[in-house]
C-alpha positions in Angstrom: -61.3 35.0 59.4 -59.7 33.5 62.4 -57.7 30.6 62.6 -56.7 28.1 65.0 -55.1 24.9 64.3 -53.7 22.5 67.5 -52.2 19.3 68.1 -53.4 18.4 72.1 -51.3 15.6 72.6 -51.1 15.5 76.7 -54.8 16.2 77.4 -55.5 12.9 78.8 -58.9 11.9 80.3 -61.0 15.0 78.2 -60.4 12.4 75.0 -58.6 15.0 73.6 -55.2 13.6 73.7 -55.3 12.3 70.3 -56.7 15.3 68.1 -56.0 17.7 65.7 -58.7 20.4 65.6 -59.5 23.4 63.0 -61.2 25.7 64.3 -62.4 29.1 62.1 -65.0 31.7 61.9 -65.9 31.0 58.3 -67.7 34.0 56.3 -70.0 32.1 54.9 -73.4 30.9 55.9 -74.2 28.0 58.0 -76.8 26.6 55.7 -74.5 27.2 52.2 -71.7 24.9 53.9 -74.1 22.5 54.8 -74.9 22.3 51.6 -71.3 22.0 50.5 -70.3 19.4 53.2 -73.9 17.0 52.4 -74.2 17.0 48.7 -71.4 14.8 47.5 -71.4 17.1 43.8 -70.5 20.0 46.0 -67.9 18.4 48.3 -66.0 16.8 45.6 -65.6 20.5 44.1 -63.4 22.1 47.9 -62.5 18.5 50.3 -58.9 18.3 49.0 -56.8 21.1 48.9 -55.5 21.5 45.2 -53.9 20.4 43.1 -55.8 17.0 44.5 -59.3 16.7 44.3 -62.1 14.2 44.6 -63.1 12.1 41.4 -66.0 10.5 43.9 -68.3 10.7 46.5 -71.0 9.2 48.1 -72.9 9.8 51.6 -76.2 8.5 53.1 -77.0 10.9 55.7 -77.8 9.0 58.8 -75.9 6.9 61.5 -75.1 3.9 59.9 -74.8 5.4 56.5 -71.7 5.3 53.6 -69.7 8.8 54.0 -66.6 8.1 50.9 -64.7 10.4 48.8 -62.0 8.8 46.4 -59.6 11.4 46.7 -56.6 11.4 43.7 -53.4 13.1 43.8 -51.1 15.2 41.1 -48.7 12.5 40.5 -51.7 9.5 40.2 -52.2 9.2 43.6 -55.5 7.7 45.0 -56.6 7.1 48.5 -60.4 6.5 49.2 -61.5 4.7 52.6 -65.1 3.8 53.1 -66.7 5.2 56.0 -70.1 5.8 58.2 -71.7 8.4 59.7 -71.9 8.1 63.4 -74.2 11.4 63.7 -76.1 13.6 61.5 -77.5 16.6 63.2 -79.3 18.8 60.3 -77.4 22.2 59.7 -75.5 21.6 62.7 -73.2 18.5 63.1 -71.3 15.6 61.2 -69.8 12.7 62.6 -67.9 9.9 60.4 -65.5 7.1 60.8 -63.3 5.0 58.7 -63.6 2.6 61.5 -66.1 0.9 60.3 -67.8 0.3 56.8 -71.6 0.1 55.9 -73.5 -2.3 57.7 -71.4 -1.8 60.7 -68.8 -3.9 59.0 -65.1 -3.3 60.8 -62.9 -1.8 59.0 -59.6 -3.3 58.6 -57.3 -0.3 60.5 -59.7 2.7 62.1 -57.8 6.0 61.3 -60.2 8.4 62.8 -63.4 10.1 63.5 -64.4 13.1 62.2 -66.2 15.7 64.1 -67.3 18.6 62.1 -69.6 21.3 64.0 -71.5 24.4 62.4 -72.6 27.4 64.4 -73.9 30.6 63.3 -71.3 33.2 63.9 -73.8 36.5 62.9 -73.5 38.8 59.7 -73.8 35.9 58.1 -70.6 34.0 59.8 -70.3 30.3 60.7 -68.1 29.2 63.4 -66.4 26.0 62.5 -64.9 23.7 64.2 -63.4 20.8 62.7 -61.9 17.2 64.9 -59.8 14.3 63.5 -59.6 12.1 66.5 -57.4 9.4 66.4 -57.1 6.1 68.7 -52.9 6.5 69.2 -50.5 9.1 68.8 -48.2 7.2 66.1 -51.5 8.6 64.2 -52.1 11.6 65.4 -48.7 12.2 64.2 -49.4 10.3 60.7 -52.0 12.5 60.1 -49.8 15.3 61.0 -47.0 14.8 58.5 -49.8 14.3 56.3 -50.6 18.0 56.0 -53.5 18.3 58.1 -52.6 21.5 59.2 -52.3 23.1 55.6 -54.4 21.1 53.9 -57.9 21.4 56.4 -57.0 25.1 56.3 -56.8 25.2 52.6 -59.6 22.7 52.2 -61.7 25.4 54.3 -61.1 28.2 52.1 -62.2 26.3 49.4 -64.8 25.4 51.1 -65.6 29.5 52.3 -65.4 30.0 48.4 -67.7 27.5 47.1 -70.2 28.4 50.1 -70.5 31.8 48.8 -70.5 31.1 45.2 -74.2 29.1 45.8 
């Protein structure tokens, strides 16, 4: 399984100056992660790294459409944002904000957008590749401290696991 986890904080006019990318060769299949990204009972069971975990979820797969998990911690913590999807490619591509809310409503502060890419890798592989793109560094850097790092990379293997159970 290879890793590769950056920060590209002086990338300038590629757009790439505020993002923190995971990218992995995943041994799993595409189509069993799809599954585990698109069907909110699945992703609620690997998109936190434990010991937090999701209580909900809901998506509507299609631009425009609700992407939210409710995401609770081990000492009570909770932190759900409602989203959209900005893209939906089948099998191959997700694309969600926290920008803005269902019916194109504006969020009050835009964290990110997620870019989450699915390729078939052979023998049953999936290359994965994984954006957070921010609009400044102060949260690029939030994000950061966060544990994005870790926790995407922990998330993931949750995520290989899960895939493979199915």
């Amino acid at each position: 399984m290879t890793t590769n986890t950056s920060a590209n904080p002086g990338a300038g006019a590629s757009g790439a100056a505020h993002e923190l990318v995971l990218e992995r060769v995943l041994d799993a299949p595409r189509a069993a992660l799809w599954r585990c990204w698109t069907e909110p009972e699945l992703l609620k069971q690997w998109f936190c790294p434990k010991p937090w975990f999701v209580s909900e979820a809901r998506m509507d797969l299609r631009p425009g459409g609700e992407f939210f998990t409710l995401m609770n911690g081990p000492e009570g913590e909770q932190f759900g944002e409602p989203g959209v999807f900005l893209e939906v490619i089948e099998g191959e591509r997700l694309v969600f904000t926290d920008a803005m809310r269902p019916g194109w409503v504006p969020s009050g502060r835009a964290f990110m957008v997620a870019d989450v890419r699915f390729e078939d890798a052979g023998a049953g592989r999936t290359r994965y590749r994984a954006r957070a793109m921010h609009w400044t560094a102060e949260a690029v850097k939030e994000h950061e401290d966060m544990g994005f790092h870790e926790g995407w990379n922990r998330a993931a293997d949750q995520l290989v696991e899960l895939a493979r159970a199915l």
